[in-house]
Residue frames relative to the residue before (quaternion, step in Angstrom):
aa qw qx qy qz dx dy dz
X 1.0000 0.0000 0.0000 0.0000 0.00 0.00 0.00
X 0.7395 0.3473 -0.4265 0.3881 3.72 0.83 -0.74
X 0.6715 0.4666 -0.4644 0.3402 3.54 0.85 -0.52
X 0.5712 0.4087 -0.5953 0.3902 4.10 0.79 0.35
X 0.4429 0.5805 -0.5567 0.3963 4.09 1.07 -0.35
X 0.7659 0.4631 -0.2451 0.3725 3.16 0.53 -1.59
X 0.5034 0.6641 -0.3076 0.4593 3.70 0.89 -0.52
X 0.7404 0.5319 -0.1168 0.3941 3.60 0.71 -1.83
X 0.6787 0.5935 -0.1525 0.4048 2.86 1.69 -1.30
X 0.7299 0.2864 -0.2301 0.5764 3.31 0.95 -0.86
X 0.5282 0.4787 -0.5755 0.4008 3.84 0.43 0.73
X 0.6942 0.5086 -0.2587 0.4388 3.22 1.09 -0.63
X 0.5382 0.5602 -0.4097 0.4782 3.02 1.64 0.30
X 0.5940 0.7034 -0.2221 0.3210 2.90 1.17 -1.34
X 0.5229 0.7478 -0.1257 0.3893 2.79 1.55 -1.39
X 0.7526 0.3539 -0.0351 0.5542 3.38 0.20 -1.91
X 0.6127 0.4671 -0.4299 0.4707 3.75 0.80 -0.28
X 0.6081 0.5583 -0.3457 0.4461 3.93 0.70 -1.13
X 0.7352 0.5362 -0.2859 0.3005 3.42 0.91 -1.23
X 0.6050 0.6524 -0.1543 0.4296 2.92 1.59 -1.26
X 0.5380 0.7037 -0.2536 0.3886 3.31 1.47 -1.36
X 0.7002 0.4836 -0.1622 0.4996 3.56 1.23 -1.80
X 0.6707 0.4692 -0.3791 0.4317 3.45 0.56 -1.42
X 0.7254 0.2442 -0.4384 0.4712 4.13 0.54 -0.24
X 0.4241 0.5746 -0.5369 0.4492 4.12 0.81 0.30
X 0.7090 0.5100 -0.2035 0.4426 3.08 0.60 -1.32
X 0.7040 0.3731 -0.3976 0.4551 3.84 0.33 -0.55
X 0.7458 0.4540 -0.3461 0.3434 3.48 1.00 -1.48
X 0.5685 0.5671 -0.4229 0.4198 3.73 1.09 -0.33
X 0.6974 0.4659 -0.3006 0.4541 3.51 0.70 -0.74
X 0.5848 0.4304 -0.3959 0.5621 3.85 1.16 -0.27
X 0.7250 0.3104 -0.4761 0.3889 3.72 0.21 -0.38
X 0.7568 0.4601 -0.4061 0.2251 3.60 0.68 -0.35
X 0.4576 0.5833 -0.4556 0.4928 3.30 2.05 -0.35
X 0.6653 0.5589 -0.3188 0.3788 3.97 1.19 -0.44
X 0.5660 0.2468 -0.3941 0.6807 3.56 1.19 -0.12
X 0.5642 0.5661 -0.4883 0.3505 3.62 -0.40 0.41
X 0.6762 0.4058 -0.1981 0.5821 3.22 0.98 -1.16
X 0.5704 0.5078 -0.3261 0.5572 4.04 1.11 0.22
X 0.6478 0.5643 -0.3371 0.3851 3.38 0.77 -1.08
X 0.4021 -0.6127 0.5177 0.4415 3.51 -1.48 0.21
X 0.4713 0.6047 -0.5793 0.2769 3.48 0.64 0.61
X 0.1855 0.8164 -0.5137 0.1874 3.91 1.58 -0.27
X 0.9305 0.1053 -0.0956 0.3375 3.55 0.01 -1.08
X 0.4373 0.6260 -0.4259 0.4852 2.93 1.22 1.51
X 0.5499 0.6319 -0.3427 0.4253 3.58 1.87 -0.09
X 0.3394 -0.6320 0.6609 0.2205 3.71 -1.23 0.36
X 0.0927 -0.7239 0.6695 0.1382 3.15 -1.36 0.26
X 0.2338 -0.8734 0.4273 0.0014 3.56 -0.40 1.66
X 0.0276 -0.8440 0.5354 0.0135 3.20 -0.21 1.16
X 0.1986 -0.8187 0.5312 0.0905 3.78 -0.28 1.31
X 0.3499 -0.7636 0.4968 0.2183 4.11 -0.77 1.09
């Protein structure tokens, strides 16, 4: 019984680590492309959306 606790346990690490992996892929990809963008001549064609 402890080695399926122990078993459960470290997928669910495994888990929360993968997720974690993306969520900082995910931010740093979105900052470099909001960073070339803000270079591009496309600059004064963006909106900035601001939701109340």
């Amino acid at each position: 019984m402890i080695s399926v606790v122990k078993t459960y346990a470290a997928s669910k690490n495994k888990n929360l680590n993968l997720l974690a992996a993306q969520a900082v892929l995910q931010n740093h990809l979105l900052e470099r492309f909001l960073e070339r963008l803000s270079k591009s001549e496309h600059t004064d064609k963006l909106e900035s959306r601001k939701e109340c």
